[in-house]
Structure formats: structure tokens, C-alpha cells
C-alpha positions in Angstrom: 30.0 -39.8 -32.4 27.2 -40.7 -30.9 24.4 -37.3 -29.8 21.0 -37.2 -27.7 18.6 -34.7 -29.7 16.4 -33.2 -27.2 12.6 -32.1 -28.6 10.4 -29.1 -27.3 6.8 -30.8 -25.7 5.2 -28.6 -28.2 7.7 -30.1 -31.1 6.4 -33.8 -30.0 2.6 -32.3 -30.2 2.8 -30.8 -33.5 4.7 -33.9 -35.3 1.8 -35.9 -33.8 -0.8 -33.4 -35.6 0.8 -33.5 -38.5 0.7 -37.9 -38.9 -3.1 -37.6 -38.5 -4.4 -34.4 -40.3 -1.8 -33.9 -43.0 -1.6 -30.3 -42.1 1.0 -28.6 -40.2 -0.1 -27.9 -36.8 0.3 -24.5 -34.7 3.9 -24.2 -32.8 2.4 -23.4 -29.2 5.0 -22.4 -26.4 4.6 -24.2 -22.8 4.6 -20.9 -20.8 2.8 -17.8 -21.5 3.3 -13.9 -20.2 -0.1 -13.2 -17.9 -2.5 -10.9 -20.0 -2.8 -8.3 -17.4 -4.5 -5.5 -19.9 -7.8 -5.8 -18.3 -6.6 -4.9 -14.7 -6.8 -1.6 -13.4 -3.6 0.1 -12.5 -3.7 0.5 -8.5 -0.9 1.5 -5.7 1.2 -1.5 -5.1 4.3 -2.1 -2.2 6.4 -4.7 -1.7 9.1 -5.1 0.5 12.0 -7.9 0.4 15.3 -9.1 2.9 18.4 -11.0 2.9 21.5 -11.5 4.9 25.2 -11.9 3.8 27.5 -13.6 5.9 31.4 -12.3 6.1 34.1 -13.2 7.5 35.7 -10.9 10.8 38.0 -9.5 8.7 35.9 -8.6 5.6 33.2 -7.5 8.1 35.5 -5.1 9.9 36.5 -3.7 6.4 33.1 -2.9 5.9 31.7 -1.3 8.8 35.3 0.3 8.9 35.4 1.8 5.6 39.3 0.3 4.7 37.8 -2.1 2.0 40.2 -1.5 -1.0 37.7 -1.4 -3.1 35.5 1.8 -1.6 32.7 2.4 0.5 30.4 -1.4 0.3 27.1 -0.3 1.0 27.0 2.4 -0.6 27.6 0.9 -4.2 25.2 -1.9 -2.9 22.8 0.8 -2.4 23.2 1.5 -6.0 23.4 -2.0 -7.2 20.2 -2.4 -5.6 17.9 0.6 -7.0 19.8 -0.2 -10.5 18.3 -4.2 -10.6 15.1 -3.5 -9.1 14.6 -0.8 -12.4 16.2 -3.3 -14.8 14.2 -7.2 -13.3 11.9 -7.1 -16.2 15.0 -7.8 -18.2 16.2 -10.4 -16.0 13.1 -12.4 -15.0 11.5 -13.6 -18.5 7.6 -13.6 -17.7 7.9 -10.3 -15.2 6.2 -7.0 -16.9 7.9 -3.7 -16.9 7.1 -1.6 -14.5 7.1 2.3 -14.2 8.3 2.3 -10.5 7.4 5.2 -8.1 10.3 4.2 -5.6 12.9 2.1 -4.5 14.6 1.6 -1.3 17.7 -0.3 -0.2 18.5 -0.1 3.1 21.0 -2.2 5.8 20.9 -3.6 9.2 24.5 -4.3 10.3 24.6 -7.5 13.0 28.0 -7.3 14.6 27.3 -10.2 16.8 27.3 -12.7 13.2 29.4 -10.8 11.2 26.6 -10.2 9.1 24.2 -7.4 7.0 20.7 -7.3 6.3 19.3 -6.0 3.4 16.3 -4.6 2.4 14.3 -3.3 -0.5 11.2 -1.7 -0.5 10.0 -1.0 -4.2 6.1 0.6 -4.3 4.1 1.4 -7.8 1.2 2.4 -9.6 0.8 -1.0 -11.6 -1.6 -4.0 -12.8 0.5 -6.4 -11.5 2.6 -6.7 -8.1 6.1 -5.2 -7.2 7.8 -8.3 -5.6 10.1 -9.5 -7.9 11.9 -6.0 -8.3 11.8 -6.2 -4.9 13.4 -9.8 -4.4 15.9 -8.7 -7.6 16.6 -5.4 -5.5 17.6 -7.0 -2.5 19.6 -9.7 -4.7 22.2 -7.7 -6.6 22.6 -5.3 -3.2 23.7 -8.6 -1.4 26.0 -9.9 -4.9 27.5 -6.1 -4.5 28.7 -6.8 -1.4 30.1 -10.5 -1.8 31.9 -8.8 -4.9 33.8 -6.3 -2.7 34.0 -8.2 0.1 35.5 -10.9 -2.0 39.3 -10.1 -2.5 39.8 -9.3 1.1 38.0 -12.8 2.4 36.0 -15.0 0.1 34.4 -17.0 2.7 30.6 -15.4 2.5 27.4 -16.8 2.7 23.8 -15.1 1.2 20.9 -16.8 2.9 17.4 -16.1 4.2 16.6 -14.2 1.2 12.5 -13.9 1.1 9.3 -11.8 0.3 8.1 -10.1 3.6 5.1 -7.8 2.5 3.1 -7.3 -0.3 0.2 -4.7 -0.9 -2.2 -3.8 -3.2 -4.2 -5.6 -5.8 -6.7 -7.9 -5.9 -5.0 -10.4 -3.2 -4.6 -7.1 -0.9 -2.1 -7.5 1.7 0.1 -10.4 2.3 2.8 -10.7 5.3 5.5 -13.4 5.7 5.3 -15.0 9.2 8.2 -14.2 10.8 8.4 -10.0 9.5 8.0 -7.4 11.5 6.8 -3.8 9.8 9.9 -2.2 11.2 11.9 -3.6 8.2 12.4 -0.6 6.3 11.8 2.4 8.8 10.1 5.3 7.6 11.0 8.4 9.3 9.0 9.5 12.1 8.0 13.2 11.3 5.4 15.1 13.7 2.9 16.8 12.0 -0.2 17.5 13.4 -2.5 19.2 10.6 -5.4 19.0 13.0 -4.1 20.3 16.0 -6.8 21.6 18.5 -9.6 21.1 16.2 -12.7 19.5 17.3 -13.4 16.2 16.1 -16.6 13.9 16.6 -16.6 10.7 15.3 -19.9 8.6 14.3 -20.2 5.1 12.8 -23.2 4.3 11.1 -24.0 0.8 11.2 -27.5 -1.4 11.7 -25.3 -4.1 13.0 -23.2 -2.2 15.1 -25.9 -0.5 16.6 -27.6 -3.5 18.0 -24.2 -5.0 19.5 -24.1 -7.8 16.9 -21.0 -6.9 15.1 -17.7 -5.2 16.6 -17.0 -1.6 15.1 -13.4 -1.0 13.9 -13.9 1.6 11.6 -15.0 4.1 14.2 -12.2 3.5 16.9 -9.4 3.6 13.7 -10.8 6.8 12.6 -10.3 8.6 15.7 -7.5 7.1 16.5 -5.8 8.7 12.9 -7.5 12.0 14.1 -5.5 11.7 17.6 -2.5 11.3 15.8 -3.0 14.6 13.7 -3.5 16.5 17.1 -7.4 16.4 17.2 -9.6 16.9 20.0 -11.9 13.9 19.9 -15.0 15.6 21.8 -17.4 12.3 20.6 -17.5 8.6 19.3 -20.9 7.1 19.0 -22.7 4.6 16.6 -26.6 5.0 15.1 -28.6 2.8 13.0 -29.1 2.8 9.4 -32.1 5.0 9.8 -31.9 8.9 8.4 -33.7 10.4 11.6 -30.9 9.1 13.9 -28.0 10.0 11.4 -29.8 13.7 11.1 -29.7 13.9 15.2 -26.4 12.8 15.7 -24.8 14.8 13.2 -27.1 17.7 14.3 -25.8 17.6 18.0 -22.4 17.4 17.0 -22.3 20.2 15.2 -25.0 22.2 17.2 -24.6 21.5 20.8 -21.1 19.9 21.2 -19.1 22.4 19.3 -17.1 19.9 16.8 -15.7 21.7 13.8 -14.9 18.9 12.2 -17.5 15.4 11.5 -16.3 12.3 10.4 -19.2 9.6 9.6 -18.0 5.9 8.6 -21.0 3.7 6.9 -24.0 3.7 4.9 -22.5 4.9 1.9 -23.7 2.1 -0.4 -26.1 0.7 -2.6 -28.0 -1.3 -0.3 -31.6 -0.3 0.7 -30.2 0.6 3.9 -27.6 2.5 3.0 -29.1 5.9 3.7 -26.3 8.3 4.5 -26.3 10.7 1.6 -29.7 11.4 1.8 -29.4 11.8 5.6 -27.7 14.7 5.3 -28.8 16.0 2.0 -31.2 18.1 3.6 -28.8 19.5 6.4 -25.9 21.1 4.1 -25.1 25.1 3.9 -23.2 23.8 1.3 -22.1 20.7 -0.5 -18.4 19.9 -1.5 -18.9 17.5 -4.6 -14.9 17.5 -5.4 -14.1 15.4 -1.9 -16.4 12.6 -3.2 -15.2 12.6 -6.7 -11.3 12.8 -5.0 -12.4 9.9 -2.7 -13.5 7.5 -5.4 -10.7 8.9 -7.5 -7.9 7.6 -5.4 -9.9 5.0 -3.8 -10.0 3.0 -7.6 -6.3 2.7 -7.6 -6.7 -0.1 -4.8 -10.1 -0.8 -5.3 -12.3 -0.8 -8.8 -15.3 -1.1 -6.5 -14.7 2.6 -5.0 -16.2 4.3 -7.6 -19.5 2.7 -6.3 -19.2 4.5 -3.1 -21.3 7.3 -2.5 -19.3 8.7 -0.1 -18.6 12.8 0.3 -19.0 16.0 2.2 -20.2 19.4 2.8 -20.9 22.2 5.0 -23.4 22.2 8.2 -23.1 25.5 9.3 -19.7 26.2 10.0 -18.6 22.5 10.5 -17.2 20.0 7.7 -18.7 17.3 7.5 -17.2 14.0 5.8 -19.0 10.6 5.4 -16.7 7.8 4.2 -17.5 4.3 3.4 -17.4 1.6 6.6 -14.3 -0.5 6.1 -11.2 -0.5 7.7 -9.3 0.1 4.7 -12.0 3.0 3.0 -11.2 4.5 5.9 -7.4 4.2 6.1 -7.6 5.6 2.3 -9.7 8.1 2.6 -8.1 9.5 5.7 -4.9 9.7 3.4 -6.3 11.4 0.6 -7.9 13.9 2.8 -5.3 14.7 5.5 -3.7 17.6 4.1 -6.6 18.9 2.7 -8.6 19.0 5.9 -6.9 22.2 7.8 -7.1 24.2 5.2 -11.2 23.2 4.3 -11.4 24.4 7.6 -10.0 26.8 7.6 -12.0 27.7 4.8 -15.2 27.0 6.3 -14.8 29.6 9.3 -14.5 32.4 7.5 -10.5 32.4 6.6 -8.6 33.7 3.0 -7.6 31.6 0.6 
């Protein structure tokens, strides 16, 4: 009987080394598990879909809860959470990952006959979140075609695919065609800063002189709006600690605000003069919300803890000054939300 033996690539290489040097050579595998010790661990999302097709009947089973075998989505919720945990032991090069959530969720399309799934998986990792995210979504779409089975196997799982990642070096990545409304979050009103006066002050050479747009200014008081603030001011200054020092100064002085937020000039760069502007101005300085704001800010960034970013007391106003990009100020905004309300409440006089 005749058999086909067939060799490793790294068998051919080290029978090679062995004819010419006499000396047995190293047995080296072709892949290789990424090295990822030297990363630092930051917050990571990722959020996956697919879409099983069924038949009328097996559809109406579903939606109508008379599958013999129980309730489908439910035990594909399951099946989903379960795989996302387990996809390091299912995908050979993927790392374990201590995962801070998992969510499986369905869109049913009565029109097709069809359900969407999705799975959103976040963590606090040195690598990304996709494939539990992909694996999620996989076995919640297998859970269904296994119940849906035995009352009509006709069923089709397509247009299975990444739609967002976060986090990392690589930042943020969005397929084409998704749309953020894939797994909802619910929409809770909460307005921590509800009446309280807010001015808003970007600090920026380049924005001052109308040769670069400012974002970080209009996003900032755009997140204050949406916490119930009272924007009294927006306005932009040079790099230059005179004009900082007179803006902030009217702010707090003449307009009233209880609350300043600064974006910019909290570098290294010569002209990044922001901390010093105010140095002389506080009643008193708050050294934790700096130390908070690099704290959290290294779980996406490593670069954060560069930032010389902080706050402190001007009378009876906080005053914040955060880094100028967009997403410094997305993250700080988060870290400091909660905290805000009660530092001012703090600040004018109230108990602990």
C-alpha cells in the first residue's frame, strides 16, 4: 500500500542543517503567539454582528415561543456570553482575556425571517477584544440553528463581521457599513450639573489666529449641555499666560461661572504655558484630579502621564484644565463627571 508522508517546513529546514553542519539544528514552529508583555494594559471594546436565516415556520416558533426545545434566544444569549469567555481556547494564537463585559443582544427582521445578533465584549487588556467578540456572536447564531433545527433545517448564517473596535494603539476602527446604534445602550437622564455655570476656554496659538478649527472647545461644552450646565461662555486665547490669567479671571470674577473648563497648553512644548498660568491664581490646588486624570488617561494612552493637566480652586470656582484633543477631552470628561457636583459642592461652602 502505497502512503504520501507529509513533512513540517521547519522538518525540511532542519534536515537541510543537519547535511551541512553535522549538528542537529533547532526545531522552529512556522507561527508564533504575539509577545504582548511590553504593552500597557488599556480599556478596549469591540463590538461584532451576524444574521441567521430561518425558515417561516422555524421563525414563527421563535418569536412565538412554541419551539420544542425552549425559549431560542435566550439560551443563545447564554451560548454567546459562554464562547466569548472560553475563545482563547478555541482560537490557537488568541490570549486570555480577563473580560469586564459581554453583551449579546438580537434584532428580529420579520420581513426575512431572520435575527441579528450582536456582541459587544469590552476589557482592560494589552491586546484587542474582537475575536471574543466575533466567537460571541458565532456560537449565539450555532445556538439558534441548533434549536431551530428539528422544527426546519433550512437556515442560513451569513454577514457575520467585525463592526467596531476601540482602544489600543490603532485607536478606533469602524466597519463601513455600521451604524453605533448596534448594541443600544440605555438612554438614562442624569444631569450631575444641572444649573451650574459653566465657561468654556480653549487655549490654542493656532486656534487663536484662525489657522486651525477648534473641536475641543465646542465638544466640551457640548458634554456640559448634556449634564444640564449653563454654558454662560466659549472663547479661545493664545498660548501666552497674561491672556489665560484674564480669561479665566473674568470668568470667574465678572461672569459668575462656578465651574471652568480650559482645553490646551498642557504640554511640554515651550508654549505650553497653562499650569503656570494659573499657578499664581489658585485659593487652592487639587493635585488628586491631575494625578486621577493621567491615571485613567494611561489605560488608553501611555503618553497621558506626560500631561500636565489639573485643577484647583479660584475663589469659589473650580477650575479644570485638560489636555487639547478631542479624545483627552472625551476621557477626562468621563473620569471627572461624577466627581464634579459634589467638588462643587464642596467648594461653596457645603458638608461632606
Amino acid at each position: 500500500m502505497e502512503t504520501t508522508k507529509h513533512s513540517h517546513p521547519s522538518e525540511a529546514n532542519r534536515s537541510n542543517r543537519e547535511r551541512s553542519t553535522g549538528a542537529p539544528a533547532p526545531c522552529r514552529s512556522t507561527f508564533s503567539m504575539v509577545d504582548v508583555g511590553p504593552k500597557t494594559a488599556t480599556a478596549r471594546r469591540a463590538t461584532a454582528q451576524g444574521k441567521i436565516l430561518l425558515s417561516r415556520e422555524a421563525y414563527e416558533a421563535l418569536v412565538n415561543g412554541t419551539n420544542p426545545k425552549g425559549d431560542v434566544l435566550s439560551v443563545a444569549e447564554v451560548a454567546g456570553i459562554q464562547a466569548a469567555k472560553r475563545t482563547s481556547e478555541w482560537i490557537p494564537l488568541c490570549h486570555p482575556l480577563p473580560l469586564d463585559q459581554v453583551k449579546i443582544e438580537f434584532q428580529l427582521l420579520p420581513s426575512e425571517c431572520a435575527v441579528l445578533a450582536f456582541c459587544q465584549a469590552a476589557t482592560t487588556a494589552k491586546t484587542g477584544v474582537e475575536m471574543e467578540a466575533l466567537c460571541g456572536v458565532n456560537a449565539a447564531l450555532l445556538s439558534i440553528y441548533d434549536l431551530s433545527k428539528a422544527v426546519n433545517p433550512v437556515l442560513t448564517i451569513s454577514d457575520i463581521r467585525l463592526n467596531l473596535k476601540e482602544g489600543g494603539k490603532s485607536g478606533t476602527w469602524r466597519h463601513p457599513d455600521f451604524a453605533e446604534a448596534s448594541v443600544a445602550e440605555a438612554q438614562v437622564v442624569d444631569l450631575p450639573l444641572e444649573a451650574i455655570r459653566v465657561g468654556v476656554l480653549t487655549i490654542s496659538d493656532r486656534c487663536a489666529r484662525g489657522e486651525a478649527t477648534d473641536h475641543s472647545g465646542p465638544e466640551l461644552a457640548a458634554l456640559c449641555g448634556k449634564a444640564g450646565a449653563t454654558l454662560v461662555s466659549t472663547s479661545i486665547v493664545s498660548d501666552q499666560v497674561a491672556e489665560i490669567q484674564r480669561a479665566v479671571l473674568k470668568l470667574v470674577r465678572d461672569e459668575g461661572v462656578a465651574l471652568v473648563l480650559t482645553t490646551g497648553g498642557t504640554g511640554l512644548s515651550p508654549r505650553d504655558v497653562t499650569p503656570e498660568a494659573l499657578d499664581s491664581l489658585w485659593t487652592k490646588k487639587i493635585p488628586g484630579i491631575g494625578e486621577l486624570l493621567r491615571a485613567e488617561g494611561s489605560r488608553h494612552v501611555a503618553t497621558s502621564w506626560l500631561s500636565r493637566s489639573g485643577a484647583g480652586i479660584i475663589d469659589r470656582s473650580l477650575v479644570v484644565y485638560l489636555p487639547g484633543s478631542l479624545r483627552a477631552v472625551h476621557e477626562g470628561w468621563a473620569t471627572l463627571e461624577s466627581l464634579l457636583p459634589h467638588a462643587l459642592h464642596i467648594a461653596n461652602g457645603g458638608g461632606h
